[in-house]
C-alpha positions as CSV (number, residue, x, y, z in Angstrom):
1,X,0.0,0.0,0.0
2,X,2.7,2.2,1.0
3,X,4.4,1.7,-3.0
4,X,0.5,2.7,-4.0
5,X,1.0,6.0,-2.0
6,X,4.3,6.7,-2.9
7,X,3.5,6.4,-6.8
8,X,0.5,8.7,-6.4
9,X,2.3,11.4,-4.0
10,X,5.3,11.4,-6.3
11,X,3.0,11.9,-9.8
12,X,0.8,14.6,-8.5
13,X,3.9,16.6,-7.0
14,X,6.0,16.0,-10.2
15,X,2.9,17.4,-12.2
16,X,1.7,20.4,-9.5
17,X,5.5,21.3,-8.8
18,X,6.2,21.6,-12.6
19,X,6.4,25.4,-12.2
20,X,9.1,25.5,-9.6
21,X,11.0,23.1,-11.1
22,X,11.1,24.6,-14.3
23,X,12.0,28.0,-12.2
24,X,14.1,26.3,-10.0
25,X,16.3,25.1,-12.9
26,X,16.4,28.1,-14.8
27,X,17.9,29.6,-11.8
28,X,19.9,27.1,-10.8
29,X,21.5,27.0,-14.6
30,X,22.1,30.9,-14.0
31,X,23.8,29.9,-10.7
32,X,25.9,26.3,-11.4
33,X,25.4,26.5,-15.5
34,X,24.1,22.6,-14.1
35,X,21.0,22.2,-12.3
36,X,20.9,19.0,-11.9
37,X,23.0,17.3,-9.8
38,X,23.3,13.3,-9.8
39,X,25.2,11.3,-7.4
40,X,25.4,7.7,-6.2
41,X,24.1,6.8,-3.4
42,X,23.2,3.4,-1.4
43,X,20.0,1.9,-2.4
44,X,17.7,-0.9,-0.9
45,X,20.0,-4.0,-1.1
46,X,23.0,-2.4,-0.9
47,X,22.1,-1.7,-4.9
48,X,23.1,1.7,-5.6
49,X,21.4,4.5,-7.6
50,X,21.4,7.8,-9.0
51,X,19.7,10.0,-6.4
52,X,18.4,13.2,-8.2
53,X,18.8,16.9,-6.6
54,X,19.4,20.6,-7.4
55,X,22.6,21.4,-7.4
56,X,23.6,23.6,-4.5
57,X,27.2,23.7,-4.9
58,X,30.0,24.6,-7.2
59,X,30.6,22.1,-9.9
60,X,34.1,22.1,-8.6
61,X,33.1,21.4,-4.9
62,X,34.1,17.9,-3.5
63,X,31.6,15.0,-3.4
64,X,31.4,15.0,0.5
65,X,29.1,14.3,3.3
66,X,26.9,17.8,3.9
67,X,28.1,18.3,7.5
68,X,31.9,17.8,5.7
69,X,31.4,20.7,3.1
70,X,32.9,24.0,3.4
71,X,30.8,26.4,3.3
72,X,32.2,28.4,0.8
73,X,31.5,25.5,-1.8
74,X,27.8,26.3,-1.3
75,X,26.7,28.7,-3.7
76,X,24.0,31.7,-2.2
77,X,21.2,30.4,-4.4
78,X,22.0,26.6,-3.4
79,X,21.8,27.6,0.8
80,X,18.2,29.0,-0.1
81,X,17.7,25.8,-1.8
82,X,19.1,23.8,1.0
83,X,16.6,26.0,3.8
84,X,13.8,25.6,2.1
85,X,14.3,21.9,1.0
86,X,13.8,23.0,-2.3
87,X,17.1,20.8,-3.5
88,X,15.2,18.0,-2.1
89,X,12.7,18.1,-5.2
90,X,13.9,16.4,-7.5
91,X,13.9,13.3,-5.6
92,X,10.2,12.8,-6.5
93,X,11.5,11.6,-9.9
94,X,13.7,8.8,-7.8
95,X,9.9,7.9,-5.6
96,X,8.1,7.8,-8.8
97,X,10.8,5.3,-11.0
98,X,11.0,3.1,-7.5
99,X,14.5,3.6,-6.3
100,X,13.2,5.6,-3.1
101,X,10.2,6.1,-1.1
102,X,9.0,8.9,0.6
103,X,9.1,7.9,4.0
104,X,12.2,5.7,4.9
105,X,16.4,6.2,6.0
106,X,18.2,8.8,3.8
107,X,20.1,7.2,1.4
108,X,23.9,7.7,2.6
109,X,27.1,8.1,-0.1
110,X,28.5,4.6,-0.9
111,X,31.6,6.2,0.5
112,X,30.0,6.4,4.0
113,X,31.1,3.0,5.6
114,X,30.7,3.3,9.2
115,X,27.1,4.6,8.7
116,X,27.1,1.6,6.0
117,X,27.7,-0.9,8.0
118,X,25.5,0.0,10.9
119,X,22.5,-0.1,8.6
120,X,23.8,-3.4,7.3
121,X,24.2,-4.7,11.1
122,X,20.5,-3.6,11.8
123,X,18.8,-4.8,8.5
124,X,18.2,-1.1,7.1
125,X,19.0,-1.8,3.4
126,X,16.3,-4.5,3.3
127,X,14.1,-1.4,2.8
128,X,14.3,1.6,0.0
129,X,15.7,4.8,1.2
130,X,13.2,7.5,2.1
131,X,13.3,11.2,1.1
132,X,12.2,11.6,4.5
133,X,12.1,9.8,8.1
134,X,12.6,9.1,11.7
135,X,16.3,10.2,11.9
136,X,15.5,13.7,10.2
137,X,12.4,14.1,12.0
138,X,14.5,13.8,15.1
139,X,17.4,16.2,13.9
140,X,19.7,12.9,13.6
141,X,21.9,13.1,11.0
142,X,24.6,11.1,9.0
143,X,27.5,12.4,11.6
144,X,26.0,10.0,14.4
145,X,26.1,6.9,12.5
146,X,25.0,4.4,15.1
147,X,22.3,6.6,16.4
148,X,21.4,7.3,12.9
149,X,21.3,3.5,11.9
150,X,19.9,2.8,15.2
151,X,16.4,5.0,14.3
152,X,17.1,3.6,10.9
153,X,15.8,0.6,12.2
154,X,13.3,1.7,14.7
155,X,11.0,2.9,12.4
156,X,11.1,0.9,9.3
157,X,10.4,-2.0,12.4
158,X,7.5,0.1,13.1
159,X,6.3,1.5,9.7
160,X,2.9,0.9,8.8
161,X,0.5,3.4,6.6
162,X,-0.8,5.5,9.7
163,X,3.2,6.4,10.5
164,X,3.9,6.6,6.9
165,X,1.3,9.3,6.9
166,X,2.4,10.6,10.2
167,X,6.2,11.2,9.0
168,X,4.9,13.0,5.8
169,X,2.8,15.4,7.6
170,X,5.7,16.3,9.9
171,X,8.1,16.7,7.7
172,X,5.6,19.3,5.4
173,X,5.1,21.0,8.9
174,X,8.5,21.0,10.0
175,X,9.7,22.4,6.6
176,X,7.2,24.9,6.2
177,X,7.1,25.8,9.9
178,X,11.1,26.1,10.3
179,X,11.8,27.6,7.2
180,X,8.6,29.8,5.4
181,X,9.6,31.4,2.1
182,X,8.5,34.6,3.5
């Protein structure tokens, strides 16, 4: 059911955020001269993917961790992106073709292996990486690996439709709440 939900959620916001992206891309060419931005990351299974997003840094920047970035590699039109989520988009694209779903663990770099092999430990890849979840609802993020893998693990034990639901409606309120485009 959840796959049911995740193909309809992903369609309707692909077609209804078809403005903004096509703004968002513009501006992001005008910014990066590459919207886009694709990257590898650790799928369910261990299979890895192509994980969509806006790109928010210079093309130049290093392929690292966001709490490992410097700062200055962030362009000013990518940190709006990043507090508003708007980089975050694109990933509809990866829910709708079935390598993500909305709610589950973020998928990490396949060069994170501590955080890697805490997920593997706890059974986490047996599950498709979520554009949101329990560790980012919490303020958990990819630094703390066993916590991380630890919640990881907590709620895809626990994930049913109602908490499926749940996690989407805080993460809209938390987003929009935390960081209005006012």
């Amino acid at each position: 059911m959840i796959r049911v939900f995740d193909l309809i959620i992903s369609l309707v916001g692909l077609l209804v955020c078809i403005p903004l992206l096509a703004v968002l891309a513009i501006a992001c060419f005008f910014d990066t001269r590459a919207p886009l931005f694709r990257q590898s990351r650790m799928g369910k299974n261990e299979v890895p993917f192509i994980i969509l997003k806006f790109r928010t840094m210079k093309q130049d920047a290093i392929c690292l961790p966001t709490h490992l970035v410097k700062q200055e590699s962030i362009t000013q039109f990518g940190q709006f992106l990043r507090k508003h989520k708007l980089d975050e988009v694109p990933q509809l694209w990866n829910v709708l073709m079935g390598d993500m779903s909305l709610v589950g663990p973020r998928p990490c770099l396949v060069t994170q292996e501590e955080l890697i092999t805490q997920r593997r430990m706890r059974g986490v890849f047996s599950e498709k990486p979520g554009i949101t979840g329990l560790g980012q609802l919490s303020g958990v993020d990819m630094r703390d690996a066993i916590r991380l893998a630890i919640l990881d693990e907590e709620m895809l034990t626990n994930l049913n439709l109602a908490r499926y639901l749940k996690y989407i409606g805080l993460t809209i309120y938390k987003v929009v709440r935390i960081n209005p485009l006012t």
